[in-house]
C-alpha positions as CSV (number, residue, x, y, z in Angstrom):
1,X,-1.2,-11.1,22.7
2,X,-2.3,-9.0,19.6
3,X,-4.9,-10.4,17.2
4,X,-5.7,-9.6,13.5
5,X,-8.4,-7.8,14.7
6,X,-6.5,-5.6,16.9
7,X,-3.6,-4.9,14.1
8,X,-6.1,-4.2,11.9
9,X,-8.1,-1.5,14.5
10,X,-4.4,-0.5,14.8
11,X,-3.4,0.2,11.2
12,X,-7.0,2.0,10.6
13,X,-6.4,4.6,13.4
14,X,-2.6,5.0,11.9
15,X,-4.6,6.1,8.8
16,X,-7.3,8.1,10.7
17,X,-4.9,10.4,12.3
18,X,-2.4,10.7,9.7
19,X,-5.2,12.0,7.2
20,X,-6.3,14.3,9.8
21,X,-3.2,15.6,10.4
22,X,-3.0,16.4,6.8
23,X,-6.4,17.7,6.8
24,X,-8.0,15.0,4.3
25,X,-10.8,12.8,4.8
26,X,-9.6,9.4,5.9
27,X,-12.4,8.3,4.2
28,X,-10.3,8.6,0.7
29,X,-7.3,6.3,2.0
30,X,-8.0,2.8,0.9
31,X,-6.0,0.0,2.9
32,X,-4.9,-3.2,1.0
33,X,-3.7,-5.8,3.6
34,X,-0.9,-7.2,1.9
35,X,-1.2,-11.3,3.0
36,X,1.7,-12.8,0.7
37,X,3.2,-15.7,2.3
38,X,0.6,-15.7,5.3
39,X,-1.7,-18.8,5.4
40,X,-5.9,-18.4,4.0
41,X,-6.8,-19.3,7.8
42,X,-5.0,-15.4,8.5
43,X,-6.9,-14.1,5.5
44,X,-10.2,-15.4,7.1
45,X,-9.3,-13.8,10.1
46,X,-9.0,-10.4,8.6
47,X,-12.1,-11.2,6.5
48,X,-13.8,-11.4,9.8
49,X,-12.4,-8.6,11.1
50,X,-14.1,-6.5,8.4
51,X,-11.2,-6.3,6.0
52,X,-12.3,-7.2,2.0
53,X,-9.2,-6.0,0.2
54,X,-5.9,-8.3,0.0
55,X,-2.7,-8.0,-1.5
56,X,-0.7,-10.7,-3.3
57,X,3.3,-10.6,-4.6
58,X,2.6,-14.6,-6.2
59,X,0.5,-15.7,-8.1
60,X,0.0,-19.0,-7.6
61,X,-0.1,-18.8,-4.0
62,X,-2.7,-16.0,-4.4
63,X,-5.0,-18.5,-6.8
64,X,-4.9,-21.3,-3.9
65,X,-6.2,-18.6,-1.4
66,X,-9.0,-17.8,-3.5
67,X,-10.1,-21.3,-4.2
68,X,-9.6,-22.1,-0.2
69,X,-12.0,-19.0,1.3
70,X,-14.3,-19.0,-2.3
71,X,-16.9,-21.2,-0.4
72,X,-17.1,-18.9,2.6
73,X,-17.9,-15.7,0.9
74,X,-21.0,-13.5,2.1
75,X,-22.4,-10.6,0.2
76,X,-19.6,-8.7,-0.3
77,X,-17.0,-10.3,-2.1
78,X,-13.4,-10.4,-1.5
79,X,-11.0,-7.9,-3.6
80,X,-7.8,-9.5,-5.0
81,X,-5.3,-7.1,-5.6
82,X,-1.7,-8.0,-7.5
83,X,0.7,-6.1,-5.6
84,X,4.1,-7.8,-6.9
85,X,5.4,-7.8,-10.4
86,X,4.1,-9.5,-13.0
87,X,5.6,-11.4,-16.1
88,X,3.8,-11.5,-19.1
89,X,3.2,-15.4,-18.8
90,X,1.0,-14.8,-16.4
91,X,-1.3,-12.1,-18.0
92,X,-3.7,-14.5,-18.8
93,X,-4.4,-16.0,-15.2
94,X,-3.8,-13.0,-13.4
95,X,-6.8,-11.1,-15.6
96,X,-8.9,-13.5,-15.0
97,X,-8.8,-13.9,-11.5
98,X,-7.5,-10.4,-9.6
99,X,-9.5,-6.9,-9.8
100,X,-6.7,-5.0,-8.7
101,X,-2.6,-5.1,-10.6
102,X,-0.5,-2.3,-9.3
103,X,3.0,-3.4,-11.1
104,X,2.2,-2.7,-15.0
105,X,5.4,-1.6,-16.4
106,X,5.7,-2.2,-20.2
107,X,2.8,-1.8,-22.5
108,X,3.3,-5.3,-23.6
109,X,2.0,-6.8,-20.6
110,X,-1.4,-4.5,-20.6
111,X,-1.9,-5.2,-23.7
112,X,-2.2,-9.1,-22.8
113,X,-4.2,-8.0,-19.5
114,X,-6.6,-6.4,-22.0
115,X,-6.6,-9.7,-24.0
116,X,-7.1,-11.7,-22.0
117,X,-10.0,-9.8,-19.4
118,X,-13.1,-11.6,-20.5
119,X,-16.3,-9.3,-22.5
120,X,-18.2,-10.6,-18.8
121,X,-16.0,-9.1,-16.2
122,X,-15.3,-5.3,-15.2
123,X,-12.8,-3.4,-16.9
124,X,-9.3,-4.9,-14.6
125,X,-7.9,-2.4,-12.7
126,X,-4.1,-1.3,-13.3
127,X,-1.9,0.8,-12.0
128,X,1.5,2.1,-13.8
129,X,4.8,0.9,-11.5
130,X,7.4,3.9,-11.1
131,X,10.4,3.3,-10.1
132,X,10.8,6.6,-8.7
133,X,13.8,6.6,-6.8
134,X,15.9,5.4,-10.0
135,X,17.1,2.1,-8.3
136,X,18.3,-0.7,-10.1
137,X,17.3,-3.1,-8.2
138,X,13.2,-1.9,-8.1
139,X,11.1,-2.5,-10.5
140,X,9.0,0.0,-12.2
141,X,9.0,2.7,-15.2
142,X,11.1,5.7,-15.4
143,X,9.5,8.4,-14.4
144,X,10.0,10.7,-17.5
145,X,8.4,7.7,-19.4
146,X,4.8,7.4,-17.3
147,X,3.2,10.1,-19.6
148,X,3.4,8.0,-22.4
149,X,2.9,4.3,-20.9
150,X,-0.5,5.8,-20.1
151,X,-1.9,7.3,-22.7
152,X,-1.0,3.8,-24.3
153,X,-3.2,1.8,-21.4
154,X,-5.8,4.7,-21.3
155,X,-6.5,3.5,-25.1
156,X,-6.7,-0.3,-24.2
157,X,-10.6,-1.9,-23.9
158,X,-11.3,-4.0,-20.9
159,X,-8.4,-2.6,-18.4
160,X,-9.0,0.7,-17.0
161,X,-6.3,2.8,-15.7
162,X,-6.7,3.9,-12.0
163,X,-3.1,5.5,-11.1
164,X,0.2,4.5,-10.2
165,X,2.2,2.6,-7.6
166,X,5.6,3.1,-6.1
167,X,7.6,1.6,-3.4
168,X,10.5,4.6,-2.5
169,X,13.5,3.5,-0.7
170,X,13.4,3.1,2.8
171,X,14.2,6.4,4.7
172,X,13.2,7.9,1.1
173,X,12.8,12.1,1.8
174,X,9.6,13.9,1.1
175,X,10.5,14.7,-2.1
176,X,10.3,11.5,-3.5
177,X,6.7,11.6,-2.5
178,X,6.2,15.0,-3.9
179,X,8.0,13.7,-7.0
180,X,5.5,10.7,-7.3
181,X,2.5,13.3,-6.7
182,X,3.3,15.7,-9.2
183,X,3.6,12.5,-11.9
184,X,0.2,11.3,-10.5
185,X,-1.5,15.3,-10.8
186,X,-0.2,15.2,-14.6
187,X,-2.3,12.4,-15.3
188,X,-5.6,14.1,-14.2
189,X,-7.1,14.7,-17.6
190,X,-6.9,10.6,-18.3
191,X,-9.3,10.3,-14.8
192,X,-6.7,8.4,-12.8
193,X,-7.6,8.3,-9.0
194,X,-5.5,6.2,-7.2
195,X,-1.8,6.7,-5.9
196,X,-0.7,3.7,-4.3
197,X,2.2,4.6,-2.1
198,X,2.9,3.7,1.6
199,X,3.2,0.0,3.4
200,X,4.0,-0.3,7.1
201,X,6.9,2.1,8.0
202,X,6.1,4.9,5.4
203,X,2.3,5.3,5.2
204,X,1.9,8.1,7.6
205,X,4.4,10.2,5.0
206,X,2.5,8.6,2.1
207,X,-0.8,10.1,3.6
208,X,0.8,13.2,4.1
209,X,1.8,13.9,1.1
210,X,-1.3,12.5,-1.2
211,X,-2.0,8.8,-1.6
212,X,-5.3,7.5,-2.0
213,X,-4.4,3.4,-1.0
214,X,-1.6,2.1,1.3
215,X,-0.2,-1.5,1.2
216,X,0.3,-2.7,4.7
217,X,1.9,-6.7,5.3
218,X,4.1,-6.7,8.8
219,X,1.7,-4.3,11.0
220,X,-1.4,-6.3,10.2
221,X,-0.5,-10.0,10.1
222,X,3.4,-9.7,11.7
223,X,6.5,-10.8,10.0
224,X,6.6,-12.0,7.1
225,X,6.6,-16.1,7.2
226,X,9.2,-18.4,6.0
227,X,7.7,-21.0,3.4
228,X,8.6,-24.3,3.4
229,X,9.0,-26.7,-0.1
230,X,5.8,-26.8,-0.7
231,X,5.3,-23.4,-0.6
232,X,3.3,-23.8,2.6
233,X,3.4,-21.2,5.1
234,X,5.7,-22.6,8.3
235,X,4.1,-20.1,10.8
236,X,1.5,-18.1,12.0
237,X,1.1,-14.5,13.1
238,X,3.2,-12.3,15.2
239,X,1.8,-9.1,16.5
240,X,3.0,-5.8,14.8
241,X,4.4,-4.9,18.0
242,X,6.7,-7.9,18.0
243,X,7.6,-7.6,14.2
244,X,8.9,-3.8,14.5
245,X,6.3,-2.6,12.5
């Protein structure tokens, strides 16, 4: 039976080889474990297991998970990363307690993120959301309208824009990637750095063809678990193998 440690060893040689097989340094892929729905006592097994950056679609279930592992932090902190979208009641909470939102869409909502990010904190981190496959159902900008959303957020004080994020259908071809790339090149002269494309079944075509971070739920802590009415999480983990990852 799998562990989080093994998934995790797993995941990190998935990365390794498909940066060298594109010839970059796996040293510039970042890897978010995405832990939505999975219980803290998971989180603190991945903690152990050297892993510092985590991933979060709700959040209140993301602020519970910080209060339960804040008393068992060491010298390097944990990094919270917002990872699904975000309504704009929820600005104020969210920049005051993640480093990391990767679902931006309207300038309305960065412009409460910059509001609301205390004088005393680091600039939040924010990535624009494209919805680059044109789907209705995803959310996300259009692609023809990134250029401007981020010059907009570029101007705002206490957010800094890093990138942008995407999630392209599944069995999406290349040239969405490409398409996402060339969006992400365009914004080199506002110093973005980050292009956060790629989860569990795509990230070795993400790496391929250019992004910096990769969000990664099933392969690291298994399926996705069922919550129960009190938003509890009804099971623990099942190895990637097992989950089809």
């Amino acid at each position: 039976m799998w562990s989080i440690y093994d998934n995790l060893e797993a995941v990190k040689d998935r990365i390794a080889r498909a940066a060298q097989a594109a010839g970059r340094d796996p040293g510039g892929v970042t890897l978010v474990a995405v832990s939505k729905t999975h219980p803290a006592p998971l989180l603190a097994e991945a903690r152990a297991a050297g892993q510092r950056m985590f991933g979060e679609n709700y959040v209140q279930e993301a602020v519970e998970k910080m209060d339960s592992l804040r008393g068992e932090e060491d010298a390097r902190p944990l990094e919270w990363h917002l990872v699904g979208p975000l309504q704009s009641n929820k600005t104020r909470v969210v920049a005051a307690r993640f480093d990391w939102v990767h679902s931006v869409e309207t300038q309305k909502v960065a412009r409460r993120l910059s509001e609301a990010r205390l004088d005393s904190q680091p600039p939040l981190n924010v990535l624009i959301q494209v919805n680059v496959s044109g789907e209705a159902s995803k959310s996300g900008v259009a692609p023809e309208a990134v250029a401007g959303l981020a010059r907009a957020i570029s101007a705002l004080p206490r957010i800094k824009l890093r990138g942008l994020m995407a999630i392209p259908e599944s069995g999406a071809g290349v040239d969405r990637y490409r398409a996402l790339k060339a969006l992400f090149d365009q914004l080199a002269p506002l110093g973005v750095d980050t292009l956060s494309v790629g989860m569990s079944d795509d990230m070795d075509l993400a790496i391929a063809e250019g992004s910096t971070l990769v969000r990664v739920g099933t392969a690291i802590f298994g399926a996705r678990a069922p919550k129960d009415e009190a938003g509890a999480c009804a099971r623990g983990p099942r190895s990637a193998a097992k989950a089809g990852a």
